[in-house]
Structure formats: C-alpha cells, structure tokens
C-alpha positions as CSV (number, residue, x, y, z in Angstrom):
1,X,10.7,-196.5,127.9
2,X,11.9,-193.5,130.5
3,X,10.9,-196.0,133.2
4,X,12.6,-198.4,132.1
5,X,15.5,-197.0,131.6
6,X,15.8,-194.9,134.6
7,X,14.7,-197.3,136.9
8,X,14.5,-196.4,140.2
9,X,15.6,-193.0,139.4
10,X,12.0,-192.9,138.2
11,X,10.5,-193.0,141.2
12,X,10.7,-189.6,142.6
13,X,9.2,-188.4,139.3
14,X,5.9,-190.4,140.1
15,X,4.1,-188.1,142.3
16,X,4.2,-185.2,139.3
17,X,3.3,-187.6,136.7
18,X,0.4,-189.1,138.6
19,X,-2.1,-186.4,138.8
20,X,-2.1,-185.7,135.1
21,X,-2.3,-189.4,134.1
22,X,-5.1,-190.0,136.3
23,X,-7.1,-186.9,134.9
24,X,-6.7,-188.8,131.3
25,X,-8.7,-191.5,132.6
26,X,-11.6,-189.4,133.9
27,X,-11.6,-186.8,131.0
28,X,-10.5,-188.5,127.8
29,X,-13.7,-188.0,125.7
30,X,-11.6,-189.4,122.4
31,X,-13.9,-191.9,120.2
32,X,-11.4,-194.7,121.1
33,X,-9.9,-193.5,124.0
34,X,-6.4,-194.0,122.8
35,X,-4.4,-191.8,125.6
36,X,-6.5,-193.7,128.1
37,X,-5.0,-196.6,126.7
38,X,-1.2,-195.3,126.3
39,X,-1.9,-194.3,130.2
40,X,-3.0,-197.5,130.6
41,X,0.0,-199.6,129.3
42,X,2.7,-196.8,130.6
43,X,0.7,-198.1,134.0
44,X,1.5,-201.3,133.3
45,X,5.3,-200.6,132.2
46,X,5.5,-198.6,135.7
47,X,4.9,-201.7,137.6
48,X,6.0,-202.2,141.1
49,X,7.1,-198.4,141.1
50,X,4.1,-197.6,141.6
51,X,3.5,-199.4,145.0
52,X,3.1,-196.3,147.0
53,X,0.0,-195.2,144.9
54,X,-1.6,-197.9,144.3
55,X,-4.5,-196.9,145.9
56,X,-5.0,-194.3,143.7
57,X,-4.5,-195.8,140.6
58,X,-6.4,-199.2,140.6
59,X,-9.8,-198.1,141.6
60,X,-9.2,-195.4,139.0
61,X,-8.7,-198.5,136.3
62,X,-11.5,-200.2,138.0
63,X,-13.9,-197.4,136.9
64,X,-12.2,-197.1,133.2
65,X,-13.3,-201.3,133.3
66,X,-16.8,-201.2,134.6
67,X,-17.8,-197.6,132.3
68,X,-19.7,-199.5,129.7
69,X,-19.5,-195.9,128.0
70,X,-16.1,-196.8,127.1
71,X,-15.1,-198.6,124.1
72,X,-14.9,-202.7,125.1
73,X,-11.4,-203.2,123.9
74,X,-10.5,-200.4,126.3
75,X,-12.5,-201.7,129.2
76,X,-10.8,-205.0,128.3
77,X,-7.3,-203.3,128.2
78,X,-7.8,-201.6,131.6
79,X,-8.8,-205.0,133.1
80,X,-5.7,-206.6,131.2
81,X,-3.6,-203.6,133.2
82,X,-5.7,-203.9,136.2
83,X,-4.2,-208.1,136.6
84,X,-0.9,-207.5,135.6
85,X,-1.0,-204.4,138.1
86,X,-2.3,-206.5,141.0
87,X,0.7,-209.3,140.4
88,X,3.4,-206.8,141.1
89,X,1.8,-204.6,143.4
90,X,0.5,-205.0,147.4
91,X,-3.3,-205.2,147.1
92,X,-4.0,-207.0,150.4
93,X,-6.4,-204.1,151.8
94,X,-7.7,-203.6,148.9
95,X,-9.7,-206.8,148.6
96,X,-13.4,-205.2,149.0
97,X,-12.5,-202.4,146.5
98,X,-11.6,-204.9,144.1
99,X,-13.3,-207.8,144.1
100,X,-17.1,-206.4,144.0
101,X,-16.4,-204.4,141.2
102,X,-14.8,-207.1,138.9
103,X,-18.0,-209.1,140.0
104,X,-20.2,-206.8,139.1
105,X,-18.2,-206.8,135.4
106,X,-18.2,-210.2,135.1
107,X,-21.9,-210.7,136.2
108,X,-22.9,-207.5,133.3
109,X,-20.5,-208.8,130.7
110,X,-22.5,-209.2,127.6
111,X,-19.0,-209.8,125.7
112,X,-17.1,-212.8,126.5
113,X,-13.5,-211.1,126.1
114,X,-14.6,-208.7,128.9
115,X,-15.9,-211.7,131.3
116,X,-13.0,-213.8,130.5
117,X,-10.7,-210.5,131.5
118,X,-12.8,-209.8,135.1
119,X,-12.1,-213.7,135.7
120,X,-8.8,-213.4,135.4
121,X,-8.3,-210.0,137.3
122,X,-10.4,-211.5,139.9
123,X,-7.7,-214.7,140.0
124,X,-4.7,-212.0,140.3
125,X,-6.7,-210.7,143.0
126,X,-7.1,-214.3,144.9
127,X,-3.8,-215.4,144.8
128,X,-2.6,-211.6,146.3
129,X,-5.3,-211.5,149.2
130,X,-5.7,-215.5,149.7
131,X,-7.1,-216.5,152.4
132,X,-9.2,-213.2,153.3
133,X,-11.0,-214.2,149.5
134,X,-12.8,-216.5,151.2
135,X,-14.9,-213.5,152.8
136,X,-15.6,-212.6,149.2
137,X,-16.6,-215.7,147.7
138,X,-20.2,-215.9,148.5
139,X,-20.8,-212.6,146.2
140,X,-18.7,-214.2,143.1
C-alpha cells in the first residue's frame, strides 16, 4: 500500500528493500510459505518500479515456480506474479532465461493449475520478446 501511495517516491527505497525480499524467497522454510507469498504479491503491487531490477527478481520467481518443494498454490502464485511481472516490465533479453524454465514447468506439471499458469506466463513472455520467440519455439 506504501507503494502505492508514494509512487514514484518509492523508488529510491527499492534498492534497500530488495535484498531482504529476495532472501525470503530463498530461505522461507514456513509449511506454506506465506511471506514468500506476501513477497510475492508486494512484487506484483511494485510493478513497473521495479524495471531497473528486474533481472534480479524474475529468475528469482522463476526458481520459487519450478521448486516442486514448494507448496503448488505457491509455485502457482509465483507464476501468476511472474506474468503479470513480465506485462509491465522490459523482459526482451531475457527471453532464454525465461522461456526454458516455464517449459520445463509446463512439460513436469503433474497439476493442471500449474501447466495452465506456465502457459500463460509463457504468452506474457511472447507478446514482450515477439519476434525473437520464434528462436524458442522449437523447445515449447
């Protein structure tokens, strides 16, 4: 709600913010991972603020999404994030370091929530990079 509020008065508070979010997705051990999933949507409620970082923060999604250690409705959450992440933000060089992971999701899904979600997230990522998906279409 800061965010919001503040607006782009937010944005130099970013860079100290950042490091501590990002640990929360690599050591929250909770049994259903809520503060990776209030990190997650504060993400998500960030939006285009966070174009200088984003990449830092969406391979760190990526690997909350693919962790099949982590609760489904959180790896399902994080791939929700992840698409409406890569609407708002520049992910053009990114293409490699998103596509073949959501691939590999949708190709291991044994849920259908989760496969529909790496579908999706893989569309976001289509309609961002365009005509360079073509390179990665072969593998999807």
């Amino acid at each position: 709600k800061l965010c919001l509020a503040l607006g782009d008065e937010f944005q130099p508070m970013i860079p100290r913010l950042l490091p501590a979010m990002l640990a929360v997705l690599v050591s929250d051990r909770a049994r259903k991972r809520e503060p990776t999933v209030q990190v997650l949507r504060a993400f998500e409620t960030f939006g285009s603020e966070l174009d200088d970082y984003v990449t830092l923060i969406l391979p760190s999604v990526l690997r909350v999404a693919e962790d099949r250690a982590i609760p489904n409705t959180v790896r399902k959450e994080a791939m929700v994030t992840l698409r409406r992440l890569v609407e708002v933000l520049p992910v053009a060089d990114l293409g490699s370091c998103l596509v073949h992971p959501l691939a590999r999701i949708a190709s291991q899904a044994d849920v259908k929530d989760l496969f529909i979600q790496a579908l999706n997230s893989l569309v976001a990522v289509a309609l961002q990079i365009r005509k360079e998906f073509a390179l990665f279409a072969p593998t999807v």
